[in-house]
N, C-alpha and C positions, 0 to 999 in steps of 0.2 A: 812763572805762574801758569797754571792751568785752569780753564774756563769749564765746568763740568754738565751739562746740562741731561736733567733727570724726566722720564716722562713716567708721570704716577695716575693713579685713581684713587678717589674718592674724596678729593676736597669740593665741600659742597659752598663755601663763602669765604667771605676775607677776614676770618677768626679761622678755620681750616689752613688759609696761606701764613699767617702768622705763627699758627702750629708748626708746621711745616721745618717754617723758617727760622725758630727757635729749635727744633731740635737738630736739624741741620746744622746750625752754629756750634753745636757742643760737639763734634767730628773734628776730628786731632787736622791740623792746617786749612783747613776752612776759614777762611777771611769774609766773605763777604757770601749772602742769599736772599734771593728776589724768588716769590712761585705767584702765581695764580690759576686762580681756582677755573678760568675760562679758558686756557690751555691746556690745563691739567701738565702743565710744567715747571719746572725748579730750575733755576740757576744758580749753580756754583761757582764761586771765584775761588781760587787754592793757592796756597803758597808752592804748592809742589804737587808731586801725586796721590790721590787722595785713593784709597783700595773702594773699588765700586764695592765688594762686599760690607763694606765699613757704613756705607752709607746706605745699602741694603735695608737693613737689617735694623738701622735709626729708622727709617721710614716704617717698614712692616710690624716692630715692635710697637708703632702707635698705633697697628690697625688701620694706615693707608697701601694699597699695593703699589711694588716698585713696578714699573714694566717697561723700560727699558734707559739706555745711559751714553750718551756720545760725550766724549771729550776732544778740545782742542788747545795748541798753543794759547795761551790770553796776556796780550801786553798793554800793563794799565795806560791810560789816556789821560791826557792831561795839559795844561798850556803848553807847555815845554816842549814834547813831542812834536810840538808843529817844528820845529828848530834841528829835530834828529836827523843828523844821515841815512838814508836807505842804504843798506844793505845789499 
């Protein structure tokens, strides 16, 4: 899984972060999206690798600007985990 986190402009409230966050969701392996509008950031959770342009271009076609994009490893969390071997 990878953790995708997006820094945008122009959500102005939390009807803008649901926006967001609905179109974000219709992006081919996107599992899971959280934004808000006092960060002016997105988080993605992905099954795999998600093409930044892919996700580009969902944001800017609604009229929010994408302006930049870090991803990293993301391994879900859970009871269970407490239990795993480190590596």
């Amino acid at each position: 899984m990878v953790k995708c986190e997006i820094q945008l402009e122009g959500m102005r409230c939390p009807m803008c972060e649901e926006h967001i966050n609905n179109i974000l969701r219709k992006v081919p392996l996107v599992k899971k999206v959280t934004s808000s509008h006092h960060t002016n950031k997105a988080t993605v959770i992905a099954e795999d690798e998600v093409q930044e342009e892919l996700l580009r271009k969902a944001i800017e076609e609604q009229g929010y600007h994408f302006l930049g994009f870090k991803k990293e490893p993301y391994e879900k969390k859970g009871l269970f985990s407490l239990f795993k071997k480190k590596k």
